[in-house]
Every structure is written in C-alpha cells, then in structure tokens.
C-alpha positions as CSV (number, residue, x, y, z in Angstrom):
1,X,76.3,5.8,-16.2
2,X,73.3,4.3,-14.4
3,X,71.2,5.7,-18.0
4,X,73.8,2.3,-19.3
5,X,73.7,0.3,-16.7
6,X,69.4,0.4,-16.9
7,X,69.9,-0.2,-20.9
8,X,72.2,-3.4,-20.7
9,X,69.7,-4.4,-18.0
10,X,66.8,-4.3,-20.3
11,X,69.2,-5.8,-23.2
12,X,69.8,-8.9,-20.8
13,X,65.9,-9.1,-20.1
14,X,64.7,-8.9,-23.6
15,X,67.4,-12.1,-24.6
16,X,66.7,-14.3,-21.9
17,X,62.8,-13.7,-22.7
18,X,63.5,-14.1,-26.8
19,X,65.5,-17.7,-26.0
20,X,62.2,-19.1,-23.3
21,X,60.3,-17.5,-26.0
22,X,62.2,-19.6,-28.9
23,X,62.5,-22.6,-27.1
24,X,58.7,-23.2,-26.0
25,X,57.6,-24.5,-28.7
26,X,59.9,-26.8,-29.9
27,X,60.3,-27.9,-26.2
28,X,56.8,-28.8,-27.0
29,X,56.8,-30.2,-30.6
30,X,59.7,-32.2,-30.3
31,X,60.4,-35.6,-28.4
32,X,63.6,-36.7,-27.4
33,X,62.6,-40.5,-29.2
34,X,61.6,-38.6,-32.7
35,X,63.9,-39.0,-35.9
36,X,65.6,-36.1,-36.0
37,X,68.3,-34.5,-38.5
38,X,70.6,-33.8,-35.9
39,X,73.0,-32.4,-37.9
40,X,71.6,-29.7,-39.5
41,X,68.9,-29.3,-36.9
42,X,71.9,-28.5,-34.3
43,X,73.5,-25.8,-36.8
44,X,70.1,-24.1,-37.2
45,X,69.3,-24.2,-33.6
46,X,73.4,-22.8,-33.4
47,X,73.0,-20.3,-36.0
48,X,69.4,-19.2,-34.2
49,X,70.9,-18.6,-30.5
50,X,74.5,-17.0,-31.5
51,X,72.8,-13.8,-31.4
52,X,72.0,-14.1,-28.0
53,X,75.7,-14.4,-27.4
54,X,77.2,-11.0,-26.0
55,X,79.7,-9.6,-24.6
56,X,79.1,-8.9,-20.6
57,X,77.9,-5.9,-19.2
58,X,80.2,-3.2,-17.6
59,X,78.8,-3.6,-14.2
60,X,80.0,-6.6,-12.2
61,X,76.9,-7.4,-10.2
62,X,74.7,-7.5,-13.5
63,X,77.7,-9.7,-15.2
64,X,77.7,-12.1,-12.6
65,X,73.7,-12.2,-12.7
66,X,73.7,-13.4,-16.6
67,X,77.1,-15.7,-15.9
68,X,75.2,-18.8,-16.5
69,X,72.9,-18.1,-19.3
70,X,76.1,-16.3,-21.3
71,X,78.2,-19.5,-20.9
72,X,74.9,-22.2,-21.4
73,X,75.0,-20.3,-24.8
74,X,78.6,-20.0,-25.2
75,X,78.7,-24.1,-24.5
76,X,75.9,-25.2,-27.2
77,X,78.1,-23.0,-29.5
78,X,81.0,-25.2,-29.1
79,X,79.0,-28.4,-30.1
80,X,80.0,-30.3,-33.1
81,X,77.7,-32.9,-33.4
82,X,75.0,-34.9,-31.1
83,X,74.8,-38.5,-31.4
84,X,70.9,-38.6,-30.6
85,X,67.7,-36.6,-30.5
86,X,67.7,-36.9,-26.5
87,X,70.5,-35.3,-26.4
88,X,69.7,-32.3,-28.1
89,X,66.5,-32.0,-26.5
90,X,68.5,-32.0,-23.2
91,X,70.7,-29.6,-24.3
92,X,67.8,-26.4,-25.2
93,X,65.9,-27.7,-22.3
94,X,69.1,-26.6,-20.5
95,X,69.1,-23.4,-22.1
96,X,65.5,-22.8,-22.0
97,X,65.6,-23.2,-17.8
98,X,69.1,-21.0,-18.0
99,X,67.1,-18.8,-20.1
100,X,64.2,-18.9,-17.3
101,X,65.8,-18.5,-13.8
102,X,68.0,-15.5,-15.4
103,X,65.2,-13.6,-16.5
104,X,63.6,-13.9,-13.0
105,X,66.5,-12.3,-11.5
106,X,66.7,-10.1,-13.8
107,X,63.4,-8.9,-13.2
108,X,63.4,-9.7,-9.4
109,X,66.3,-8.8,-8.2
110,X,66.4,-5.2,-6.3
111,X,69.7,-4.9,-6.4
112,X,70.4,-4.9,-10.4
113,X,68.1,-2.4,-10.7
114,X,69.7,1.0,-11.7
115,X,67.6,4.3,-11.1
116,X,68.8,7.4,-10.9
117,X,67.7,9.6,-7.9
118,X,65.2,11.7,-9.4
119,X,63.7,8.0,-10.4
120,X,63.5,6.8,-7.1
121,X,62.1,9.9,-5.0
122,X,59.0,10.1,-7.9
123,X,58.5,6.5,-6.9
124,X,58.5,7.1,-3.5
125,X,56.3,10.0,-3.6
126,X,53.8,8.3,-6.0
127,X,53.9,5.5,-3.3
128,X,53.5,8.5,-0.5
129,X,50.4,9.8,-2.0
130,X,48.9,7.0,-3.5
131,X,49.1,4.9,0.1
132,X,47.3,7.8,2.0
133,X,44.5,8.4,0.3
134,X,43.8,5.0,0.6
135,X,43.8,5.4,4.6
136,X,42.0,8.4,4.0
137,X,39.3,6.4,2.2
138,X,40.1,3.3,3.6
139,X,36.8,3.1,6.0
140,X,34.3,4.1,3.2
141,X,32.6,0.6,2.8
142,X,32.6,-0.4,5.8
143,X,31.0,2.7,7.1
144,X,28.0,2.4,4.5
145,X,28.0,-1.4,6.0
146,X,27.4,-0.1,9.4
147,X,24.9,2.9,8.4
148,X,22.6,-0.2,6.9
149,X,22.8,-2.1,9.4
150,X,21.9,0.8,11.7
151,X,18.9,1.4,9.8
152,X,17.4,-2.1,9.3
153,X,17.4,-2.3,13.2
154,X,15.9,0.8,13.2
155,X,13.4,-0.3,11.5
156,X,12.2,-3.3,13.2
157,X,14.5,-5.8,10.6
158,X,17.1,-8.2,11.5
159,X,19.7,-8.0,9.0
160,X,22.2,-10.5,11.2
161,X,24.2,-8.9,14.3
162,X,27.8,-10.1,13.1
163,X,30.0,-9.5,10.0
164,X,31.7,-12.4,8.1
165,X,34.5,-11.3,6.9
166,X,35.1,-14.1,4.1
167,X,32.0,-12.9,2.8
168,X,31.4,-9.6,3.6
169,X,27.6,-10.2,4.3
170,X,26.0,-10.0,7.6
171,X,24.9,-13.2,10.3
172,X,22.7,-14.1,12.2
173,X,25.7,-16.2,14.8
174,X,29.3,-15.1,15.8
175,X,32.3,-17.3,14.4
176,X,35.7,-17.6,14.5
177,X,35.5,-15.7,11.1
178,X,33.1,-12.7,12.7
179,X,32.6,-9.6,14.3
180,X,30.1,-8.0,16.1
181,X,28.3,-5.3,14.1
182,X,27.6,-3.0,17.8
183,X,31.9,-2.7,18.0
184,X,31.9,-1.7,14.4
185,X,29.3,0.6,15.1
186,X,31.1,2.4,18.3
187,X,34.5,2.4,16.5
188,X,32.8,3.6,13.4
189,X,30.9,6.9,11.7
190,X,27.3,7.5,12.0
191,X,27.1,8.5,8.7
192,X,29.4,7.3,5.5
193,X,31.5,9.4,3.4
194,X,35.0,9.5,1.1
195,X,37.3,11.7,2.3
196,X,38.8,13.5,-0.8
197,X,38.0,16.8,-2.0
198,X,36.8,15.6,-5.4
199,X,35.2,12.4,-4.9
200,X,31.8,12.2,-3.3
201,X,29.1,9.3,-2.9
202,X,26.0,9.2,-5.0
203,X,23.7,8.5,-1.9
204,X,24.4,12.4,-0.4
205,X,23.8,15.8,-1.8
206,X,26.5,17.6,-2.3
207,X,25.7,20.4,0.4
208,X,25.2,17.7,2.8
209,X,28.7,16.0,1.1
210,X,30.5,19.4,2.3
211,X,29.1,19.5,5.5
212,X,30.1,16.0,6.5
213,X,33.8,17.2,5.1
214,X,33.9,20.3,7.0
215,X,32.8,18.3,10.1
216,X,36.1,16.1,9.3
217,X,38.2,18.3,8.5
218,X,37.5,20.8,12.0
219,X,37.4,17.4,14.5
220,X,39.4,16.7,17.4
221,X,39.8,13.1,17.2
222,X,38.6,10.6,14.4
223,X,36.8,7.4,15.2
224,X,38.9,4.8,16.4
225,X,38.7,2.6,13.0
226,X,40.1,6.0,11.1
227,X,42.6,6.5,13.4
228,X,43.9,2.4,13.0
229,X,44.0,3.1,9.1
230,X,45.9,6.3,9.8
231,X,48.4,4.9,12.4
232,X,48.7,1.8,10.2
233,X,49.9,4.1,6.8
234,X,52.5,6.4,9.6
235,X,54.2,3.0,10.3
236,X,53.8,1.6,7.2
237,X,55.3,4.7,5.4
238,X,58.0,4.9,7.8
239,X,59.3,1.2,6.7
240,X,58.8,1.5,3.3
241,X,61.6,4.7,3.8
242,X,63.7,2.5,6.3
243,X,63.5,-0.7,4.3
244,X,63.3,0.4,0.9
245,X,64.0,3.9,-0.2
246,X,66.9,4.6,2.1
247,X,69.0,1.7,0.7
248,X,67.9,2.7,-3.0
249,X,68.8,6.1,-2.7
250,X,72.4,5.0,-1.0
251,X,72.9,3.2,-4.2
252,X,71.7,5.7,-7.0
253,X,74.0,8.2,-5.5
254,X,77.0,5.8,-6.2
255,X,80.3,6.4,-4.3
256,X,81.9,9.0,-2.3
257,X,84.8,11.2,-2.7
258,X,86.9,8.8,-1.2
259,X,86.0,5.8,-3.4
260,X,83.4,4.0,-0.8
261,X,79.8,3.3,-1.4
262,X,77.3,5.3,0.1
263,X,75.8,3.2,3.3
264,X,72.0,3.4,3.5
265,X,72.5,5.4,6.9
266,X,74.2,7.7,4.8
267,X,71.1,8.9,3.9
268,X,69.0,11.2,6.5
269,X,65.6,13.2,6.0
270,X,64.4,15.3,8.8
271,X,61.3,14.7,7.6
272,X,61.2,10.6,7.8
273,X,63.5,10.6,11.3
274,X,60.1,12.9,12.5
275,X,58.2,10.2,11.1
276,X,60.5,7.7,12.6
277,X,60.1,8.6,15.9
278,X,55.9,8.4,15.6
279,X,56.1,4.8,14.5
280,X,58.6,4.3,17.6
281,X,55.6,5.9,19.9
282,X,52.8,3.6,18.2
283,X,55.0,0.7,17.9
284,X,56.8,0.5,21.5
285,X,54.8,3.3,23.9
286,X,51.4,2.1,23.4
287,X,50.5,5.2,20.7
288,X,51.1,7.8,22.9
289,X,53.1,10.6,21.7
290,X,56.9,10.3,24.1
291,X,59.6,9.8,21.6
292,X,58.0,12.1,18.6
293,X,57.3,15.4,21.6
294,X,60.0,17.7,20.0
295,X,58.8,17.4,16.3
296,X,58.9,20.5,14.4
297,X,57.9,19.5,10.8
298,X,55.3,16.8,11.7
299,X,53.8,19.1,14.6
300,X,50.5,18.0,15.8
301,X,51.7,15.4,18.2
302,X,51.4,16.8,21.9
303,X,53.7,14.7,24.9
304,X,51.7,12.6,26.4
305,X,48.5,12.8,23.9
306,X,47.5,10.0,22.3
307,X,48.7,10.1,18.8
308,X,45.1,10.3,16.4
309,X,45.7,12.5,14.0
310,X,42.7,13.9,12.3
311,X,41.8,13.4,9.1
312,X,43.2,17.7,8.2
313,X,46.0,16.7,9.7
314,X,46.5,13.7,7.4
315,X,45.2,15.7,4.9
316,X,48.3,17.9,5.2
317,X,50.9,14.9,5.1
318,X,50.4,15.3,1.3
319,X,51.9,18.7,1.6
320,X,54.5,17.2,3.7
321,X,56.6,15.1,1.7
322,X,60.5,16.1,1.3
323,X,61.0,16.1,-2.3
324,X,63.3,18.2,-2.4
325,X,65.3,17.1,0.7
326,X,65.4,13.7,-1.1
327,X,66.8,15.3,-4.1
328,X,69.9,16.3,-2.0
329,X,73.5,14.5,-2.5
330,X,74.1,12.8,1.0
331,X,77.0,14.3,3.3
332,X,79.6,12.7,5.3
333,X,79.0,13.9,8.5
334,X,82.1,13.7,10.9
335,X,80.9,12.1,14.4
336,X,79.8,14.3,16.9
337,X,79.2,11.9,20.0
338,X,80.7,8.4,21.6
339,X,80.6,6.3,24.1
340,X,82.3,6.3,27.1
341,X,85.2,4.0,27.2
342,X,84.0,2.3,30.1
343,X,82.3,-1.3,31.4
344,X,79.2,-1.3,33.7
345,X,77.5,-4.0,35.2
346,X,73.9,-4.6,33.1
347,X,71.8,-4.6,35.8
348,X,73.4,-1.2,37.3
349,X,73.6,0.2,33.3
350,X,69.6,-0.8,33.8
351,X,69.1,0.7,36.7
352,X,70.7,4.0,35.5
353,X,68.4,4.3,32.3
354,X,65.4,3.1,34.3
355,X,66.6,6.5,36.6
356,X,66.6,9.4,33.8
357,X,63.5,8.1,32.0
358,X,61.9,8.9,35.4
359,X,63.1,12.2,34.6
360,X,62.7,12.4,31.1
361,X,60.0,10.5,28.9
362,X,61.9,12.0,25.7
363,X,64.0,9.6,24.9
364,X,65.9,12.2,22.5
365,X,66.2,13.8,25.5
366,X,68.0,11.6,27.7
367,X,71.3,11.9,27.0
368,X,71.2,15.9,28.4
369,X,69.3,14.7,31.3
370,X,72.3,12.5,32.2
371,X,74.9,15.0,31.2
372,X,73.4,17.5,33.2
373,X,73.8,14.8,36.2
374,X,77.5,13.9,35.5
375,X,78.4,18.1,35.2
376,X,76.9,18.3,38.3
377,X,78.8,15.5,39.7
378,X,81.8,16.7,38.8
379,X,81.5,19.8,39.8
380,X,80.5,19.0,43.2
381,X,83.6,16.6,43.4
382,X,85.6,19.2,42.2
383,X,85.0,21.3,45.0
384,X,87.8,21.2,47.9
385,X,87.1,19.4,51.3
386,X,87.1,22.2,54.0
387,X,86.0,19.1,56.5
C-alpha cells in the first residue's frame, strides 16, 4: 500500500511540474492585449492539459492536497469559448499558480509523504551517523586557528588577539562580532587533529596522527569546546527522534488491530528514552548527570558527574544505534500506573515533590521514594492504639 501511495505521490508531482513547466513560456510570450485566435488557441491549450486530468488518488489526505489543481483543470475543460485574449491569459495564469502552490505541497508537506519503515529508520540512521562525525570533527578548524595563533605569539608576532567571526580572520580590537583568542585557547586543544580513524591532516605524520588519537581516545574529559559540540549533537539527536522520527514511524506502521492510528507515543526505543533522559540533564540540571543515573545502554554517565563524554565514548554512539529496535512493530501496552483520584492544594503538592527530591535526585526514581513513604504510612496507621 504505502509502495502506491509514494507512486501516485510522485505521479501528482511530475503533473503539477509538467503544467508550470508548459505554461512558463507562454505566460511569457503572450500578452493579454495581443490578437489572438482564441478559438482554436483555447482547444489546443484544452487538448494540451486534458492529460493532466486524473482520477484522484486512493488516499484522502493526498486527494484533498491536489483538490484544487484537479478541479482548476477540470474547469478550463469545461470552457466553450473566451471572448478576449485577457481572458485566456487569466485563465492559464490560474492554472499555472494552481499548478505552483500544489507542487510545493506536494513536495513540502511531511505529512503526504509515504515511507515505509525500513525507509525511515535508514534515514534516521544516515542522519545518526552523518550528524556525529561532524561533532566529532566539528572543532578541527578552529583548533588549527588557535595552534597559529599560539605560535605567532610565540614568536614575537601579533597576529590580532580577537576572532571575527563574520570573517573568520583574526583583530587587533574586540567587537560585538568577536572573541578573545586566550578563551578559545583554554577551551581549546593544544595541538589540532580530525578525529576519525581514516582521515588525518597533512600538516602531522602519521605516527604523530596516531598518537594524538590514542591520547583522545584513552582521556578523561575532552576540552570544553569538544564537549559543547558533543552535548549539542546528544540534544540535537534526541529532538530529531522526538520531533521527527517518532511521528514518522507512528505513520509508516499504519493502524492497529482495532482500526486506530498508531499515536507517535506509540512508538518507544530504550535506546532514545536513555538518550532522552541526557538531554533532560543538559537541558534542565545544568549538564550534570541526575535524570540519565540508571542508564544501562548509554552507560558512561555517573550521578552527579558532569556529563562530557569523551571522544571513545562518542566514538561508540555509532555502535549504539537501535536499528533493529526501530525495525520492530509497536505494541499496545495496557497501563500499568495512575493517578490518584484525589485534589491537593499546589503549594502543599509543591511542597511534597520539593520533599522526595531531597531524597532522591533520580527523578525516575521518585515515585518509589514516595511509595515507600505512603506503605509506611499506612502501615503505621494500621497498627492498633494500645494508648
């Protein structure tokens, strides 16, 4: 089915992009004030566009997305006759912007697109891949900047203390458009490289190329610019499943056995809800690992730790990805938790989560922490009053 549903897709594509195509240039050649033979010149133009006249597609959402271009044609077909050249030049100029704002929704439009699983989980992973060796690499030129600069004051020269970043060149005065070259310098490498196992720069040898690889690979903690390109790609990663991938997926796997459409939710990866919870600890607890303690896939986080992984540890995220798990039909999973059915006042509702953090950082650990509470409350309640 969605094998169809991507070929009338592309059928609707290629004729709204034939008719613009058509039209241009007599858009262009012809004025609406010209002698025209209106007659004939209207059954041609007829005869020309009835191919483009089709039946609609079998799915709904794509046969309300060429609605107007289908009855634009369907219209000019039902002409008879035009009493003047302005009128038929208003009429394909019609058609031609029809033609126009169709094909960009056709092409734009996320939801008409129609990819089968398998489709979507290659272009994630190309995505994946693609998007962390360029955080992996992504300090490269910027550490050769730094290692020149180094050496120029070394050597007695004054290269300019500041970077422009609208040129990339270096100044002699700070702006609003600068930065000191010293911070790059402490948040930087003394010594440039690309980190990928096949690509090496033409200013090293390659034993000294493997040495400075080695040294990457067996650090503790990267420089602080690496470890903003590497936090940077976990979020970015992580959206790119929440955002994009998640409501793809819910899609290319269709309906359920009951007849309902799969809700992006739907979709779960142990993998991405590890990932998940890193972005939470970059994003709200100030980059240190809280949320993310009890990962098991994604396992170099340490409670409390600042989370900078190393560049092996990156390296090993290619290794990482789920394919497989993505691959899987989703399940309906029946509901294993609710709320209570009960009204608190905020500021007491506050005051109790404000109580078990104090316990627990883990905020996957929290509910337990309050369970164990509540059992022990009732419990101790349930004892009898010998008083």
């Amino acid at each position: 089915m969605d094998d169809d549903l991507n070929t009338q897709l592309k059928q609707w594509i290629r004729r709204t992009s034939h008719v613009r195509r058509m039209l241009d240039p007599i858009l262009t050649d012809m004025s609406p004030d010209q002698q025209f033979l209106l007659n004939s010149g209207l059954a041609g133009l007829k005869d020309a566009l009835s191919d483009y006249v089709a039946e609609p597609p079998s799915s709904e959402t794509l046969a309300e997305a060429v609605r107007p271009f289908r009855e634009k044609l369907q219209q000019f077909q039902e002409l008879t006759s035009v009493e003047r050249t302005a009128d038929l030049f208003a009429w394909l100029r019609e058609i031609r912007e029809c033609a126009n704002e169709v094909y960009l929704t056709l092409t734009t439009d996320e939801s008409l697109r129609f990819q089968t699983v398998r489709e979507i989980v290659d272009d994630f992973a190309e995505e994946y891949r693609t998007t962390l060796v360029l955080a992996l690499t992504a300090n490269y030129h910027l550490s050769r900047l730094v290692t020149e600069w180094q050496r120029a004051k070394a050597s007695g020269r004054s290269p300019g203390d500041h970077l422009d970043l609208t040129t990339f060149r270096l100044a002699a005065e700070s702006g609003p458009r600068t930065v000191s070259m010293s911070t790059l310098a402490s948040d930087s490498v003394g010594e440039p490289f690309v980190l990928t196992p096949s690509t090496m720069p033409a200013l090293i040898t390659p034993e000294s190329m493997a040495a400075l690889m080695q040294e990457a690979l067996d650090g503790d903690t990267p420089p602080p610019l690496y470890r903003l390109a590497y936090t940077q790609w976990l979020t970015s990663i992580a959206a790119a499943w929440e955002d994009v991938y998640r409501p793809r997926l819910a899609k290319a796997h269709g309906k359920d056995d009951e007849g309902n459409d799969w809700e992006k939710d739907d979709i779960r990866s142990a993998f991405f809800n590890e990932l998940r919870l890193i972005r939470n600890d970059i994003s709200h607890k100030q980059g240190v690992c809280i949320d993310s303690a009890g990962n098991e896939i994604i396992d170099w986080v340490e409670f409390g730790e600042e989370i900078a992984p190393t560049p092996k540890q990156m390296l090993r995220m290619l290794d990482l990805f789920p394919y497989e798990e993505l691959m899987q039909p989703p399940v309906k999973e029946e509901r294993q938790a609710r709320q209570l059915p009960y009204s608190f006042p905020i500021k007491w509702v506050k005051k109790v989560e404000r109580h078990v953090a104090s316990i627990e950082p883990v905020r996957k650990k929290r509910p337990d922490v309050l369970r164990k509470l509540i059992d022990e409350w009732m419990n101790t309640s349930a004892e009898p009053d010998n008083g």
